[in-house]
N, C-alpha and C positions, 0 to 999 in steps of 0.2 A: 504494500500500500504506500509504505514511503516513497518508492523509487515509481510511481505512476504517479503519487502528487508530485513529485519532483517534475516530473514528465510533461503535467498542467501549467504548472507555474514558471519552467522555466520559457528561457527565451532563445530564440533561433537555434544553434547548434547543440548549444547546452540541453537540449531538449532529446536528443540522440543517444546520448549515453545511460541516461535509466530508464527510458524506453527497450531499449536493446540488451539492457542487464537484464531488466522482466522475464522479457521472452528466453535470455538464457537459463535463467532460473527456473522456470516455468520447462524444460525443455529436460529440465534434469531430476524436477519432479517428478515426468512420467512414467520410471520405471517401478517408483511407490503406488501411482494411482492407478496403473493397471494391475498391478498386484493383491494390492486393496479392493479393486472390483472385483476380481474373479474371485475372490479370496472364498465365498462361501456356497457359492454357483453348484457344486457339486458334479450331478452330472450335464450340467447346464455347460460346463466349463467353455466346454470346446468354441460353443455358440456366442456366445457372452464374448469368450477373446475374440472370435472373428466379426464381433459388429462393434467392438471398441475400434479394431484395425479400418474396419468401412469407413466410421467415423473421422480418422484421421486423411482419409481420402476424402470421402465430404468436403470436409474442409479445407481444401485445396482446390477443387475441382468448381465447386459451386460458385463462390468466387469468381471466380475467372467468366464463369457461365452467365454470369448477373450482369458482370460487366460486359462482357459483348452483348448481351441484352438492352445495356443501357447503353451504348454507344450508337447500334444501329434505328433502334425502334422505339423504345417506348419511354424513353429518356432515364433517370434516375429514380426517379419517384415511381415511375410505371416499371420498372425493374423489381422493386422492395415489393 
């Protein structure tokens, strides 16, 4: 939370570096939070780990797809 208000507050470049700490932070928590989720899944395991992984594709893919949505047709708002 510090380093994303840092993120708000600061100014031009300074604005870069606890943005970019976040995400590296956040990048190294994952192998706790996927752990944690499957943790009691039982025979679910299998399923559970492969829609955490979909999920990380999600979120990469959708993106990209909104935004050429919003570039060609239905601007940004009509994207969302």
């Amino acid at each position: 939370m510090a380093l994303l208000g840092a993120t708000m507050l600061g100014m031009g470049l300074l604005r870069c570096g606890p943005y970019w700490a976040s995400g590296l932070f956040n990048s190294i928590m994952w192998s706790n939070i996927f752990t944690l989720a499957i943790r009691d899944l039982k025979q679910y395991t299998s399923m559970g780990s492969s829609l955490l992984v979909m999920m990380i594709v999600g979120g990469a893919l959708i993106p990209l797809l909104q935004g050429v949505v919003a570039d060609t047709s239905l601007g940004v708002k009509g994207a969302f």
